[in-house]
C-alpha positions as a printed NumPy array, in Angstrom:
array([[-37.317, -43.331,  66.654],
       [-37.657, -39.999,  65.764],
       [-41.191, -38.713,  64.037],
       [-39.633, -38.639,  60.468],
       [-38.812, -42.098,  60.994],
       [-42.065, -42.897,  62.216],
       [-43.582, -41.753,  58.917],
       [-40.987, -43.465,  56.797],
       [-42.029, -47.185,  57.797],
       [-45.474, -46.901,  58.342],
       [-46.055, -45.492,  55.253],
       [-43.798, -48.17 ,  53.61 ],
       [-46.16 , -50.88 ,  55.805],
       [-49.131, -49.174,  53.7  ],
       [-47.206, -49.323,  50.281],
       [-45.92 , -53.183,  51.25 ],
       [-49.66 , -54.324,  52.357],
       [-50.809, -52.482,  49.25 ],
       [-48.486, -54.564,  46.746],
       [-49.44 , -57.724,  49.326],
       [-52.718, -57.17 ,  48.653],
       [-52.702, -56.807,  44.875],
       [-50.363, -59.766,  44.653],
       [-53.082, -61.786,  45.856],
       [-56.068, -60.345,  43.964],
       [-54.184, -61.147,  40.716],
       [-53.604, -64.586,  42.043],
       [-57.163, -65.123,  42.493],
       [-58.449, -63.5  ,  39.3  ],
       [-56.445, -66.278,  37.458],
       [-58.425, -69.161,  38.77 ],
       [-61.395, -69.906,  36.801],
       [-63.738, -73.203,  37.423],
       [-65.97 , -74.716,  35.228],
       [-69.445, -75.928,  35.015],
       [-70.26 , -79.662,  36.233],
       [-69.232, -81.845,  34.087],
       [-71.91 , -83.533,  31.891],
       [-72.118, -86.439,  29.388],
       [-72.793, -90.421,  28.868],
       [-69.544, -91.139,  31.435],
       [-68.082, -88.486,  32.809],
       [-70.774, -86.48 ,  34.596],
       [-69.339, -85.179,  37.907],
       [-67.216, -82.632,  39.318],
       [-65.882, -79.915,  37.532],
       [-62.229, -78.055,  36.659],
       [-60.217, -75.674,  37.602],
       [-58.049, -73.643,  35.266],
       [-55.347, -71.773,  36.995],
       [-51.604, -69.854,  36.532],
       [-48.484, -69.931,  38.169],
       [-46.347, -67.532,  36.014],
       [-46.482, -68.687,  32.69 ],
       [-47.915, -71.82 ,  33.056],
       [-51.951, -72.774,  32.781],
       [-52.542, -75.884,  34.776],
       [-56.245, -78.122,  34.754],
       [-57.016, -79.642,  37.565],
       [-60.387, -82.215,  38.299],
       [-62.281, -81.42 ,  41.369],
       [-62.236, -83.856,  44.116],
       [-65.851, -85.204,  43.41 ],
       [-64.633, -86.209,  39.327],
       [-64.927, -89.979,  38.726],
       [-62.388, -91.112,  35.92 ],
       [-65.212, -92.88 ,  33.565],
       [-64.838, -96.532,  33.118],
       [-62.855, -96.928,  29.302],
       [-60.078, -97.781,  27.796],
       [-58.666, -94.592,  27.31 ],
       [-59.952, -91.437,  29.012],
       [-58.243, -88.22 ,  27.8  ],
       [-58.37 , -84.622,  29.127],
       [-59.656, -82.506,  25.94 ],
       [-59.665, -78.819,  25.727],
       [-61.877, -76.306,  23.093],
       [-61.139, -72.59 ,  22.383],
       [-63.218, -70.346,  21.694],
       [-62.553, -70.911,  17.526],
       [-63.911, -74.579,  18.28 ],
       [-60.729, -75.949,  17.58 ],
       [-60.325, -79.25 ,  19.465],
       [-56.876, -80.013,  21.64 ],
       [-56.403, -84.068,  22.323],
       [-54.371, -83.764,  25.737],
       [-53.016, -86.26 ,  28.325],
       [-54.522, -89.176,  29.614],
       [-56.667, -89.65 ,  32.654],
       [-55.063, -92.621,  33.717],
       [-51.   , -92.992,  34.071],
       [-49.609, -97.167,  34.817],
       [-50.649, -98.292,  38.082],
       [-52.7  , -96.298,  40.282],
       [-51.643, -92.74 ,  38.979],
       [-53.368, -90.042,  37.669],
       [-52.882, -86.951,  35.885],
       [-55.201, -84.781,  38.244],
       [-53.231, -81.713,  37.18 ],
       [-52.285, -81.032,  33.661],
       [-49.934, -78.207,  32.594],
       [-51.603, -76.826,  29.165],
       [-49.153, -76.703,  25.946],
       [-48.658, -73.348,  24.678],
       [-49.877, -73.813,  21.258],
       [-53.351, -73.283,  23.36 ],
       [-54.313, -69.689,  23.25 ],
       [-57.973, -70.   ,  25.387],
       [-60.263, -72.072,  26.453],
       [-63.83 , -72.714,  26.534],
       [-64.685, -76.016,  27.409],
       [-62.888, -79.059,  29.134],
       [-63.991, -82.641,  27.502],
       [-63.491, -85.843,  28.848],
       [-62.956, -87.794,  25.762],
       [-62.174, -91.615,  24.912],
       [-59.255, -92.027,  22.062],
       [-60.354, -95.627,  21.876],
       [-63.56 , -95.473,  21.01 ],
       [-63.397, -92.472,  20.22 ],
       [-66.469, -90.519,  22.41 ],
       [-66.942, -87.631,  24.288],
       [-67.444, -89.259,  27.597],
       [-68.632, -85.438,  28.759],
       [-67.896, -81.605,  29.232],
       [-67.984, -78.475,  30.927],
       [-67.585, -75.448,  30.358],
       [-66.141, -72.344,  31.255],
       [-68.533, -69.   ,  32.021],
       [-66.2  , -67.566,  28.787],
       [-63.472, -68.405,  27.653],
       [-60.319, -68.409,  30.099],
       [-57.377, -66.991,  28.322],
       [-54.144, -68.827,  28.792],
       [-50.631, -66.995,  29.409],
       [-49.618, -67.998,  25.686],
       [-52.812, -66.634,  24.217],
       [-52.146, -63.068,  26.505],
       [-48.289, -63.125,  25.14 ],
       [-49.582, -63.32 ,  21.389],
       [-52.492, -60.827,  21.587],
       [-50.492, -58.285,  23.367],
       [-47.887, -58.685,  20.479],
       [-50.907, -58.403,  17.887],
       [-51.909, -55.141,  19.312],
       [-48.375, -53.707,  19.138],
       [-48.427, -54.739,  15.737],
       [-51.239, -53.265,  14.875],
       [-50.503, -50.004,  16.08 ]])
């Protein structure tokens, strides 16, 4: 190989490990966990919001205890205070929806509740350090800035 050559790929190396690295810093900025949970029944662990393209998933730590009721329901707040019933806790059988994939009509979010549609409680929260914007909420602000220019 020739010194030209030489050049050629290791400065290609430099521009692949530069895009390698980069990939994985904007994986990692898109993970975002919240405060312990707190509340009358739900009052451990915490969640993690995180992306995979367009899709914003929730998922409970390992330490969250699914409170003891009749129907325990993920919740979500933005930061308007409008209030987002989700799925339940608890699927037949033994199964659990650990991960949720958040609906698009959710534009952020600033607190995860735990919350009972049978008796309707809040069994507990947490919250995020600010509100975690989700891929839907990007796609319309970006569109409200061209907009508005």
């Amino acid at each position: 190989m020739n010194g030209n050559n030489l050049f050629k790929v290791g400065f290609l190396s430099v521009i692949a490990a530069t895009g390698l690295f980069m990939a994985s810093n904007s994986f990692a900025a898109d993970v975002h966990t919240t405060s312990k949970f707190e509340g009358v029944k739900a009052n451990t662990g915490k969640a993690t919001h995180s992306r995979q393209g367009n899709n914003d998933t929730l998922t409970w730590s390992d330490e969250f205890k699914i409170p003891d009721t009749p129907a325990p329901h993920w919740q979500v707040v933005d930061s308007k205070g409008n209030v987002f019933l989700l799925q339940r806790l608890k699927i037949k059988g033994d199964r659990e929806n650990r991960t949720i994939t958040i609906p698009s009509y959710v534009h952020d979010i600033a607190k995860v509740q735990i919350y009972c549609a049978w008796a309707e409680a809040l069994l507990g929260e947490a919250s995020f350090a600010k509100p975690v914007m989700t891929a839907a909420g990007e796609h319309m602000h970006s569109n409200s800035m061209a907009m508005s220019r």
